[in-house]
Biopython code that builds the backbone (N, CA, C, O; Angstrom):
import numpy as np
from Bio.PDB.StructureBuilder import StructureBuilder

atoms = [
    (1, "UNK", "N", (10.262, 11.254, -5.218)),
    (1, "UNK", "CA", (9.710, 12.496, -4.744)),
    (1, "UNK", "C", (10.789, 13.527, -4.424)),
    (1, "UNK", "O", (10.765, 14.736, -4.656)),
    (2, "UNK", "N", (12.008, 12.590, -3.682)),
    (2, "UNK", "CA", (12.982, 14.129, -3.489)),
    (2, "UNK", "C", (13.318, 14.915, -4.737)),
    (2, "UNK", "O", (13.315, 16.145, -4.777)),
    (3, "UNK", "N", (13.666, 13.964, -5.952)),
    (3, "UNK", "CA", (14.288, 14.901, -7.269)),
    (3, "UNK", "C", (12.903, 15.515, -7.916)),
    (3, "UNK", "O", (13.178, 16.408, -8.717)),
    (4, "UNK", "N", (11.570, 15.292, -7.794)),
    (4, "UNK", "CA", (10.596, 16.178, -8.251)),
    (4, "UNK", "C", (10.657, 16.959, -7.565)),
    (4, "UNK", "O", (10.947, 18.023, -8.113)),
    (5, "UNK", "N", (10.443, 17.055, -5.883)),
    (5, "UNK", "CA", (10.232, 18.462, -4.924)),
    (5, "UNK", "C", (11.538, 19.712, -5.169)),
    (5, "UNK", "O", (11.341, 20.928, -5.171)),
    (6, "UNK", "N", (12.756, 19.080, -5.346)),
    (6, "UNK", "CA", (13.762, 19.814, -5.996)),
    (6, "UNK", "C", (13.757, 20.915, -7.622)),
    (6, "UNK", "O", (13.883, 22.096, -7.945)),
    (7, "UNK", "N", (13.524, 19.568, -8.241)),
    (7, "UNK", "CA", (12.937, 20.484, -9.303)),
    (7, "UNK", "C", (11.995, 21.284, -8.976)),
    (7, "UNK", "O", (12.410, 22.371, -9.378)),
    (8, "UNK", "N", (10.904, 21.465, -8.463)),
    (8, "UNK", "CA", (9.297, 22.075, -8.374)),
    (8, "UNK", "C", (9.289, 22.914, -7.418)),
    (8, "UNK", "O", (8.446, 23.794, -7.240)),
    (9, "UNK", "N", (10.365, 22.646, -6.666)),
    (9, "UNK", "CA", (10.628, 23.526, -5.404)),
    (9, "UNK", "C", (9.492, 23.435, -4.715)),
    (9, "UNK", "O", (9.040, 24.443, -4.171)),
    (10, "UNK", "N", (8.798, 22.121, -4.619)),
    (10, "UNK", "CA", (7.631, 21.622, -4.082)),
    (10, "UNK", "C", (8.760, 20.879, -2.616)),
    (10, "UNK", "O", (9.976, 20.908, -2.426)),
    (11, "UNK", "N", (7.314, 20.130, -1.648)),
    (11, "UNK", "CA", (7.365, 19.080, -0.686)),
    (11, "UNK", "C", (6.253, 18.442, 0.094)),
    (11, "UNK", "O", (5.588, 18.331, 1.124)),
    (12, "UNK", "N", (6.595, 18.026, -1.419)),
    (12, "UNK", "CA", (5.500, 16.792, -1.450)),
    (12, "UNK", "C", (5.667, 15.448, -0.873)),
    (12, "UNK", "O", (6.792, 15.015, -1.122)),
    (13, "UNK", "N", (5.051, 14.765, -0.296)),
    (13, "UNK", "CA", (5.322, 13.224, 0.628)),
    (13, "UNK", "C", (4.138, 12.328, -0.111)),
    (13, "UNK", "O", (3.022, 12.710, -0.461)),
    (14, "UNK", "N", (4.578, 11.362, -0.203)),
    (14, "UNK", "CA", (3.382, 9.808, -0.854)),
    (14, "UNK", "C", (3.747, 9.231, 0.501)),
    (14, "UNK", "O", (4.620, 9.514, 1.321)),
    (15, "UNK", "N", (2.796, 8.340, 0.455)),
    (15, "UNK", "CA", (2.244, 7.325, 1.087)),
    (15, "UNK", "C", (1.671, 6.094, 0.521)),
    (15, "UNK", "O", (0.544, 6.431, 0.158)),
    (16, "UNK", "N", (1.820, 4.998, 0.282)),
    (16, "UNK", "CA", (0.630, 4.055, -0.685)),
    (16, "UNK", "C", (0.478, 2.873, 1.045)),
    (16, "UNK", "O", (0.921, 3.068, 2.176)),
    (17, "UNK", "N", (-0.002, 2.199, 0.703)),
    (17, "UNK", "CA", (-0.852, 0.929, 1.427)),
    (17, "UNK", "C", (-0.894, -0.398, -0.016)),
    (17, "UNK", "O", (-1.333, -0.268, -1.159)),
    (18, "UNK", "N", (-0.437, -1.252, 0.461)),
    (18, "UNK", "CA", (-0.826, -2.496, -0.301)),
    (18, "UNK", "C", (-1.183, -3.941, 0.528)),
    (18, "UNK", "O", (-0.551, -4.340, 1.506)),
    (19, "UNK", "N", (-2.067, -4.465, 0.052)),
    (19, "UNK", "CA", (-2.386, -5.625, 0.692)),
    (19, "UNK", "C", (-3.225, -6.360, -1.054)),
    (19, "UNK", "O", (-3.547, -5.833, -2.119)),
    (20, "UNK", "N", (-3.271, -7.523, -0.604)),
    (20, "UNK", "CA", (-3.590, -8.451, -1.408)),
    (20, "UNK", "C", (-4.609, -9.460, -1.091)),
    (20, "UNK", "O", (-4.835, -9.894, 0.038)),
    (21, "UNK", "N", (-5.239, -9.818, -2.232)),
    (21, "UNK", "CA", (-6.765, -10.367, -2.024)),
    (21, "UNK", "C", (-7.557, -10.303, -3.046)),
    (21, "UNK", "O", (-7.262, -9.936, -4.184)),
    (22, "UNK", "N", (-8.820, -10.746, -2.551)),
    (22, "UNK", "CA", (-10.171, -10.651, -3.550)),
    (22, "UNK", "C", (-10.884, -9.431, -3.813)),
    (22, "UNK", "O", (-11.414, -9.219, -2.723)),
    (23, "UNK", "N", (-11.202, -8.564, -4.525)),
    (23, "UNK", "CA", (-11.643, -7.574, -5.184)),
    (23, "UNK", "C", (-12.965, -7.531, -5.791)),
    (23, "UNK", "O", (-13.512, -8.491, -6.333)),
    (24, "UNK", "N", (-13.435, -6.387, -5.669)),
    (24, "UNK", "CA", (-14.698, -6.201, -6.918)),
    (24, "UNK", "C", (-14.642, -5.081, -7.752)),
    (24, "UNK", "O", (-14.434, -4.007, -7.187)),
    (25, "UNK", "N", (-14.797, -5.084, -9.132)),
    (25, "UNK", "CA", (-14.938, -4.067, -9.860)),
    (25, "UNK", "C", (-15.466, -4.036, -10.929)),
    (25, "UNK", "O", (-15.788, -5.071, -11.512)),
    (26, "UNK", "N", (-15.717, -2.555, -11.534)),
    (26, "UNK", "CA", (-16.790, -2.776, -12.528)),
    (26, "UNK", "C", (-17.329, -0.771, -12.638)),
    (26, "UNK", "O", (-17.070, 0.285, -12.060)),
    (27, "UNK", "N", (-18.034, -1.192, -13.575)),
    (27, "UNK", "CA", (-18.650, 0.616, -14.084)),
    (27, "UNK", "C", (-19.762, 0.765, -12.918)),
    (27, "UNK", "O", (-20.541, 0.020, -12.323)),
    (28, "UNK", "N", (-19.478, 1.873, -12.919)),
    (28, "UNK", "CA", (-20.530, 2.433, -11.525)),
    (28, "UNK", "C", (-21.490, 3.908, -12.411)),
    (28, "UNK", "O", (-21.020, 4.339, -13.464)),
    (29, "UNK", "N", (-22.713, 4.486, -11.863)),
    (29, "UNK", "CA", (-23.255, 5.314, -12.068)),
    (29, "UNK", "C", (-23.851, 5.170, -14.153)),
    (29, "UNK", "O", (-23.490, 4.493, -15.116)),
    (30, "UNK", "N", (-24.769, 6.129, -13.924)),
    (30, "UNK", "CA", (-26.013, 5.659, -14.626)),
    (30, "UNK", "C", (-25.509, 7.081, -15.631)),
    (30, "UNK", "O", (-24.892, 6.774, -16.651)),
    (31, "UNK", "N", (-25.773, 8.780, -15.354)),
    (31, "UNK", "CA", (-25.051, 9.799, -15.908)),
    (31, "UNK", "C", (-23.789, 9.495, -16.486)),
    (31, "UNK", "O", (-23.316, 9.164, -17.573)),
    (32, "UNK", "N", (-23.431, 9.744, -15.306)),
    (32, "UNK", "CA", (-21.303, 9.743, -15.994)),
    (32, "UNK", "C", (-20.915, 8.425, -15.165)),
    (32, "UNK", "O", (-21.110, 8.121, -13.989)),
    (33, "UNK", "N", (-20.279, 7.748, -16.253)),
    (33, "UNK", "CA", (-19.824, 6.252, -15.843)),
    (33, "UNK", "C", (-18.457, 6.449, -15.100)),
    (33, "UNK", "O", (-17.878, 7.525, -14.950)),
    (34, "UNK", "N", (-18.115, 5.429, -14.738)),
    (34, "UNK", "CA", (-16.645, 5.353, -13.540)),
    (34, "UNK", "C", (-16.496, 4.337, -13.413)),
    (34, "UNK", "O", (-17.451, 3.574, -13.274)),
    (35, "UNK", "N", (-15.173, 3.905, -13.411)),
    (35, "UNK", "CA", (-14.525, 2.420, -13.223)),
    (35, "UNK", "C", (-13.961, 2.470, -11.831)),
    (35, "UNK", "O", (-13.157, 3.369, -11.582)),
    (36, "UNK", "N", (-14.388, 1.353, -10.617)),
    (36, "UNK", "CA", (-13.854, 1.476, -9.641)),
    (36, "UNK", "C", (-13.898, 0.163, -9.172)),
    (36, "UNK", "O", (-14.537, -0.711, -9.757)),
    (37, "UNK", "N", (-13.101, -0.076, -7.900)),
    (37, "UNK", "CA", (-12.448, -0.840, -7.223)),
    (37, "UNK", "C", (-12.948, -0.929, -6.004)),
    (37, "UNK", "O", (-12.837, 0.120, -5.369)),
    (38, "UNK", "N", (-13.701, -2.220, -5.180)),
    (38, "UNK", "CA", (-13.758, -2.080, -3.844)),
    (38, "UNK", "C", (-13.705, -3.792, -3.055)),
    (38, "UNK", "O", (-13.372, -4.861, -3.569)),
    (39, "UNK", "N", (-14.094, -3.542, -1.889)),
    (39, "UNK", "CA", (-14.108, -4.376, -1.061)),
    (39, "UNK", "C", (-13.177, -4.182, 0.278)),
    (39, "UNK", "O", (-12.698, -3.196, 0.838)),
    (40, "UNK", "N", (-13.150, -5.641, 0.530)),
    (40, "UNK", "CA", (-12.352, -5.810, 2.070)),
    (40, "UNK", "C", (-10.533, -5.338, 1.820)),
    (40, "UNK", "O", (-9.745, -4.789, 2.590)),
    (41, "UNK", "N", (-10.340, -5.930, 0.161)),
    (41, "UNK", "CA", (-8.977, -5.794, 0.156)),
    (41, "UNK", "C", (-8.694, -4.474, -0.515)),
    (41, "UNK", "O", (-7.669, -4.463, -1.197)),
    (42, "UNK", "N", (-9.190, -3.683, -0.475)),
    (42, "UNK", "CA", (-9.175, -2.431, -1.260)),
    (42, "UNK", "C", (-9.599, -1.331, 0.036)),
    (42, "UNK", "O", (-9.474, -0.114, -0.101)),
    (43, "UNK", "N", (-10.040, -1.879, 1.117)),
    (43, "UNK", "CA", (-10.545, -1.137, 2.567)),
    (43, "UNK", "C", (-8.889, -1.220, 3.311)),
    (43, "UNK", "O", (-8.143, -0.260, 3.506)),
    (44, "UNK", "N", (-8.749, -1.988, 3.481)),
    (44, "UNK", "CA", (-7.040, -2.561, 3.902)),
    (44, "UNK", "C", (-5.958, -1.738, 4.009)),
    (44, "UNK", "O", (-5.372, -1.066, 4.858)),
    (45, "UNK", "N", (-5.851, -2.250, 1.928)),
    (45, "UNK", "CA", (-4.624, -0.860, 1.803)),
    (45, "UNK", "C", (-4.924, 0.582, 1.670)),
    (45, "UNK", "O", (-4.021, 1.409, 1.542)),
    (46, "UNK", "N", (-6.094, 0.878, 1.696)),
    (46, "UNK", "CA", (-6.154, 1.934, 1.708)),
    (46, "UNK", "C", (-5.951, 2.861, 3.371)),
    (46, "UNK", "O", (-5.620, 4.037, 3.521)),
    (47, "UNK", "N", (-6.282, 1.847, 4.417)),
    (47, "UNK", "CA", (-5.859, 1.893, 5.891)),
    (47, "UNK", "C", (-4.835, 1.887, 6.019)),
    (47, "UNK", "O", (-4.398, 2.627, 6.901)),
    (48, "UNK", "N", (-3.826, 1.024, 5.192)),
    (48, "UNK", "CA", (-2.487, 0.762, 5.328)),
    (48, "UNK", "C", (-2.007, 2.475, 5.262)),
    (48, "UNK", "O", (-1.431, 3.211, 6.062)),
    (49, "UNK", "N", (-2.529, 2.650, 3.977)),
    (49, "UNK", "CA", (-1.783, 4.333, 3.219)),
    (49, "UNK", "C", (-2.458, 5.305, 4.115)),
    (49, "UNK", "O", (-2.034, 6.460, 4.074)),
    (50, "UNK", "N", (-3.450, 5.024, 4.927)),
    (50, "UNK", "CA", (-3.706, 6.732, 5.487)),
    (50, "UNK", "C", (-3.317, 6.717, 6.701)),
    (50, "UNK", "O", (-3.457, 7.793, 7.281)),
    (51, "UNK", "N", (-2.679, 5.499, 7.560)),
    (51, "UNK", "CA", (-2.053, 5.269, 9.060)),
    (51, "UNK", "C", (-0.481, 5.175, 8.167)),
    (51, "UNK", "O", (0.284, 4.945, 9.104)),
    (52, "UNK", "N", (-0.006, 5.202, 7.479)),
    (52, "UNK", "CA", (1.460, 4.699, 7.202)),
    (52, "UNK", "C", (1.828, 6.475, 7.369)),
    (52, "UNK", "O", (1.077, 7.433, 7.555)),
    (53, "UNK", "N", (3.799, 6.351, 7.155)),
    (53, "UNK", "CA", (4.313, 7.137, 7.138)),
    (53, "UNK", "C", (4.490, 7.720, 5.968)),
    (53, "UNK", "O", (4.373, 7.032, 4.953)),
    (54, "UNK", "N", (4.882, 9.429, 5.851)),
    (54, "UNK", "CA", (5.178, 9.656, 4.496)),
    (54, "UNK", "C", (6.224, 8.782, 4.122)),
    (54, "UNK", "O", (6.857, 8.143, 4.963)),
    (55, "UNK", "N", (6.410, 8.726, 3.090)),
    (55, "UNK", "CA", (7.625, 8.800, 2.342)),
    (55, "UNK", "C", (8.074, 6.754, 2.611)),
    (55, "UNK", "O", (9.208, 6.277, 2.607)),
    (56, "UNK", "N", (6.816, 6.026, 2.797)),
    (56, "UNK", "CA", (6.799, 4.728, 3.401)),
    (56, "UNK", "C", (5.644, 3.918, 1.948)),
    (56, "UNK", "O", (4.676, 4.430, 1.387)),
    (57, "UNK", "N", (6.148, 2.811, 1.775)),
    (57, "UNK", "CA", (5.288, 1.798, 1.250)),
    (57, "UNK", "C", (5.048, 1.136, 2.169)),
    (57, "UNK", "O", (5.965, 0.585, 2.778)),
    (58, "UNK", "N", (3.383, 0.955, 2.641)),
    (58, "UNK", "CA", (3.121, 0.184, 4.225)),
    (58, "UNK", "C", (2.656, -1.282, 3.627)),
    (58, "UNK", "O", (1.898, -1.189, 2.662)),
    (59, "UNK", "N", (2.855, -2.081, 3.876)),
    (59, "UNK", "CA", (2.188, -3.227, 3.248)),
    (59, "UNK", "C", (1.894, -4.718, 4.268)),
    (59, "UNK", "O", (2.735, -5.081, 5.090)),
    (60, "UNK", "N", (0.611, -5.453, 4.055)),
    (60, "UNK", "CA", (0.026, -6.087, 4.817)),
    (60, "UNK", "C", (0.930, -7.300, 5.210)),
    (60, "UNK", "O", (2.025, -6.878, 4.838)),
    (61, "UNK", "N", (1.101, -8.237, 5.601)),
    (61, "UNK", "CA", (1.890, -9.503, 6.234)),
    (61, "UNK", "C", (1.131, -10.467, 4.948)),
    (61, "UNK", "O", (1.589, -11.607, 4.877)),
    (62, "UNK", "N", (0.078, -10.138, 3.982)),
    (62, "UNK", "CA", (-0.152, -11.162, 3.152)),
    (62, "UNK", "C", (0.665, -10.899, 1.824)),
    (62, "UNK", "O", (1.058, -11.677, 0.955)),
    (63, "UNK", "N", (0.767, -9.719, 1.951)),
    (63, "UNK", "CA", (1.971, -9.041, 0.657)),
    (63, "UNK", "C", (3.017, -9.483, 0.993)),
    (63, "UNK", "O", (3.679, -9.896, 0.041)),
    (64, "UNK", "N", (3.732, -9.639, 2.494)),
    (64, "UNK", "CA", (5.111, -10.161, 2.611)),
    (64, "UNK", "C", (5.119, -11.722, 2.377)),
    (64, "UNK", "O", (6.247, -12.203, 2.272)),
    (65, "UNK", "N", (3.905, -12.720, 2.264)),
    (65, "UNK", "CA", (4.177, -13.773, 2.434)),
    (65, "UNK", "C", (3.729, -14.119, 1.098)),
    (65, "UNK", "O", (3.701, -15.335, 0.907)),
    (66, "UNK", "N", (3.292, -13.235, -0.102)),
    (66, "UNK", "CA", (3.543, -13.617, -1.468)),
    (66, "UNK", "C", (4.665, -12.844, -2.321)),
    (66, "UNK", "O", (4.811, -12.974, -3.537)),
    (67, "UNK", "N", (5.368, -12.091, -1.557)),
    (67, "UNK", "CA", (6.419, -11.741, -2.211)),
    (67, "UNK", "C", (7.720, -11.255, -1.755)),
    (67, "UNK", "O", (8.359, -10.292, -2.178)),
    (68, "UNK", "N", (8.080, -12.287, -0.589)),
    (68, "UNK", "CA", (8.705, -12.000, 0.529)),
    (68, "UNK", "C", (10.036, -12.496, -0.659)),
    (68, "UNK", "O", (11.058, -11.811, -0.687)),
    (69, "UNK", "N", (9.860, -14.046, -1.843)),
    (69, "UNK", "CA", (10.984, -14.094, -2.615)),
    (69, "UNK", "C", (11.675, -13.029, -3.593)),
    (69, "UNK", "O", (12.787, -13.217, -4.088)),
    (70, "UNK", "N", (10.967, -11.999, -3.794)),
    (70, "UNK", "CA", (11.433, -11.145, -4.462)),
    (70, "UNK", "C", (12.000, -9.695, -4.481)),
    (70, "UNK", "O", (12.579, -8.920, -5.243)),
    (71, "UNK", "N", (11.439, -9.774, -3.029)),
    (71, "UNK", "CA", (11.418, -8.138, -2.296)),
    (71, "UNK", "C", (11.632, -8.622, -0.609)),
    (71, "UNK", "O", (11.390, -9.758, -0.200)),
    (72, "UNK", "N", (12.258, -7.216, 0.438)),
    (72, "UNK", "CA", (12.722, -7.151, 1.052)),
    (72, "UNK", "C", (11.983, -6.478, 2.114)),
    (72, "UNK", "O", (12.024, -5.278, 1.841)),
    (73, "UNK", "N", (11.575, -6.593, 2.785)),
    (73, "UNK", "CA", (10.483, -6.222, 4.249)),
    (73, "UNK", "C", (10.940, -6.131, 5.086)),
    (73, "UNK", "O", (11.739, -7.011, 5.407)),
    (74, "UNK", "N", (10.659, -4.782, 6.119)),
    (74, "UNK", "CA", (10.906, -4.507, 7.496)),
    (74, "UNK", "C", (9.444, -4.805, 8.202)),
    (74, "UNK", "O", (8.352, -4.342, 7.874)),
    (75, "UNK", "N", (9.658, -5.433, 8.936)),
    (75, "UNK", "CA", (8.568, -5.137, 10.380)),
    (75, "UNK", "C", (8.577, -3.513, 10.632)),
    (75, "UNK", "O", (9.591, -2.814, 10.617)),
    (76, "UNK", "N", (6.950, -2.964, 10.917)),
    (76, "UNK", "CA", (6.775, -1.813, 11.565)),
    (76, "UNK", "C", (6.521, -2.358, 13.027)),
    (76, "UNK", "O", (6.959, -1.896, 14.081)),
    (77, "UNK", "N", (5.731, -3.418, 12.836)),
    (77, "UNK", "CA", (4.729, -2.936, 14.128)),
    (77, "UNK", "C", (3.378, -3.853, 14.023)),
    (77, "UNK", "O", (3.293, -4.704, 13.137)),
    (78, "UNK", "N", (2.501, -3.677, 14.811)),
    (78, "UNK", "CA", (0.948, -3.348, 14.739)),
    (78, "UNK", "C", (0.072, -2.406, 14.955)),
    (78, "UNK", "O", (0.152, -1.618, 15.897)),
    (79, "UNK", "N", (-0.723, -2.411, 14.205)),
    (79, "UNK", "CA", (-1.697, -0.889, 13.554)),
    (79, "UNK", "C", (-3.344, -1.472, 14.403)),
    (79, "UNK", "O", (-3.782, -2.572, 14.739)),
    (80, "UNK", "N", (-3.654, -0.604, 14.448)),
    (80, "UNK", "CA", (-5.593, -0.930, 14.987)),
    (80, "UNK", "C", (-5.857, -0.063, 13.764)),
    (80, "UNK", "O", (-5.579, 1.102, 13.480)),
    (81, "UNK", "N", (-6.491, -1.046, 13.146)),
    (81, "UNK", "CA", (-7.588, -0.793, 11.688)),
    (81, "UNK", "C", (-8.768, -0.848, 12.016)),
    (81, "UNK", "O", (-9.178, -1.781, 12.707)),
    (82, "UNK", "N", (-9.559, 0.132, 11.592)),
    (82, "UNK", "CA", (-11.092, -0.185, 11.484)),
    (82, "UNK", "C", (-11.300, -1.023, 11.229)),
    (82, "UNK", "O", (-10.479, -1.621, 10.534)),
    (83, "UNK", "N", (-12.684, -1.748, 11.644)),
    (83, "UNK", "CA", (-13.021, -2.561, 11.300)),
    (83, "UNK", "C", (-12.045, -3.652, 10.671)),
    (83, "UNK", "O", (-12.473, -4.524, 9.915)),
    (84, "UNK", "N", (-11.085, -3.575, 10.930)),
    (84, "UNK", "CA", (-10.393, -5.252, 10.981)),
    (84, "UNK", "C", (-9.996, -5.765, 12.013)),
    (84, "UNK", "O", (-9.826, -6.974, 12.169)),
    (85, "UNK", "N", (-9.696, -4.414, 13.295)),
    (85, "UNK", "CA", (-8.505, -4.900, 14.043)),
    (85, "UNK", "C", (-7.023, -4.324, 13.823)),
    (85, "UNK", "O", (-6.390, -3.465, 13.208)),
    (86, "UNK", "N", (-6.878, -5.525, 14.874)),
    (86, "UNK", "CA", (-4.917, -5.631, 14.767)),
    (86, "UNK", "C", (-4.736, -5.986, 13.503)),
    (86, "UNK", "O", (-5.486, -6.760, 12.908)),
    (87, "UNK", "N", (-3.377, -5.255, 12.842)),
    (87, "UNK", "CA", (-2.571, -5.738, 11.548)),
    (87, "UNK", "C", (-1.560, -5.366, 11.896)),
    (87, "UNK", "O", (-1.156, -4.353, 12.468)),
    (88, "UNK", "N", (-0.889, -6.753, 11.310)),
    (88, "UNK", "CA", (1.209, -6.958, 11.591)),
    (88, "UNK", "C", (1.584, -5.806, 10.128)),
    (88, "UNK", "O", (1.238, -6.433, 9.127)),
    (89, "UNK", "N", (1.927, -4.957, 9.874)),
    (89, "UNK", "CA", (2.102, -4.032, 9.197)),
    (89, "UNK", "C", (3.888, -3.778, 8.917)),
    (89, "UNK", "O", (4.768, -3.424, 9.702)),
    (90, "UNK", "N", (3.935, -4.120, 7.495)),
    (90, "UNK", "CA", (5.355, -4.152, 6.938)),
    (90, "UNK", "C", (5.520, -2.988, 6.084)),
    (90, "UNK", "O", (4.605, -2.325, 5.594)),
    (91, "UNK", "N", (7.092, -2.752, 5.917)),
    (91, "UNK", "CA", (7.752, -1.633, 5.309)),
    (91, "UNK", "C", (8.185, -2.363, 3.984)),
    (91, "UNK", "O", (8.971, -3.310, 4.021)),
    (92, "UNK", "N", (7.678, -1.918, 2.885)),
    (92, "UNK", "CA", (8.921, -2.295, 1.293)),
    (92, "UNK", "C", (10.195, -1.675, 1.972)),
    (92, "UNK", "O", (10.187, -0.690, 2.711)),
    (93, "UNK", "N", (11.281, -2.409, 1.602)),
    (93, "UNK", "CA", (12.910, -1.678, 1.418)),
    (93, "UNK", "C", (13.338, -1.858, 0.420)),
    (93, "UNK", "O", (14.051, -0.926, 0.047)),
    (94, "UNK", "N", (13.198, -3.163, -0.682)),
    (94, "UNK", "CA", (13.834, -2.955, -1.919)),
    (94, "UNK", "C", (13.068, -4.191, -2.376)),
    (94, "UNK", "O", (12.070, -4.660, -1.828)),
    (95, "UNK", "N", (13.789, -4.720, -3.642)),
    (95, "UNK", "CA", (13.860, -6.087, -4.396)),
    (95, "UNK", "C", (15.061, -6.519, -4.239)),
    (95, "UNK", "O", (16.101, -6.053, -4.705)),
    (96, "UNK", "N", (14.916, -7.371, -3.609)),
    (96, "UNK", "CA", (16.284, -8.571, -3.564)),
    (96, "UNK", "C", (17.060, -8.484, -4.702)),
    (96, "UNK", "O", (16.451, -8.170, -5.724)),
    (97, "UNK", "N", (18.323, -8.692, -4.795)),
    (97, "UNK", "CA", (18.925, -8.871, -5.847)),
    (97, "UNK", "C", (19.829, -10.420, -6.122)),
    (97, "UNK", "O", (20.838, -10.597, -5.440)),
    (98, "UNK", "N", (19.480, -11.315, -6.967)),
    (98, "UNK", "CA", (20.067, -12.177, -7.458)),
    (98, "UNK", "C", (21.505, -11.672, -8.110)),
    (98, "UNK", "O", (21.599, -10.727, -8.893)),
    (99, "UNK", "N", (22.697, -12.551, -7.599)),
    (99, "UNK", "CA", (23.523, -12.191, -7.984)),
    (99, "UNK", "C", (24.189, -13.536, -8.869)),
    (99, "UNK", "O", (24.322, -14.626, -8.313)),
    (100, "UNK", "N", (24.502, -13.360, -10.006)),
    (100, "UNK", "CA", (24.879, -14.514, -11.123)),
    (100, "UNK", "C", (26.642, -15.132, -11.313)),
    (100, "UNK", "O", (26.907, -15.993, -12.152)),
]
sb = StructureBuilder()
sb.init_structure("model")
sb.init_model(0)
sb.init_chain("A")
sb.init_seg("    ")
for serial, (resi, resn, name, xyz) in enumerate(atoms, 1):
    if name == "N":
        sb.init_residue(resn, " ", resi, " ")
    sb.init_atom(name, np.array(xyz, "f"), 0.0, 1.0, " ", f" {name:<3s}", serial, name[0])
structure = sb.get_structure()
């Protein structure tokens, strides 16, 4: 985002949410069709991304504990989610690097 807002002379901030789980999806509407995504784990990260910080990948404690070997996690904290509650709520920092 910094080298697009530079170019564009924009300032712009992302946010995403990820968590991991069981899903539903499928074509929706009868007029104009639509492919979409829902449930509990799709309610989640999307909580994750609208309580997280800009410029932050927020991600659930089940994302750190399936890919804690490949990638690198900060502790934020805990978040009060709708309707879930408390969540232990982690930061992406990178992908690990194997060194040969």
């Amino acid at each position: 985002m910094p080298d697009l807002n530079a170019t564009l002379g924009t300032h712009f901030q992302l946010r995403v949410g990820v968590h991991t789980g069981q899903a539903v999806a499928g074509v929706i509407g009868t007029a104009k069709f639509s492919y979409d995504v829902w449930g509990d784990t799709v309610n989640l990260a999307i909580r994750l991304e609208s309580t997280g910080v800009p410029g932050t990948v927020s991600v659930s404690a089940e994302v750190v504990a399936a890919a804690a070997d490949g990638f690198r996690f900060e502790p934020e904290g805990r978040r009060e989610m709708e309707g879930r509650g408390t969540v232990e709520v982690y930061h992406f920092v990178a992908p690990t690097t194997t060194e040969t």
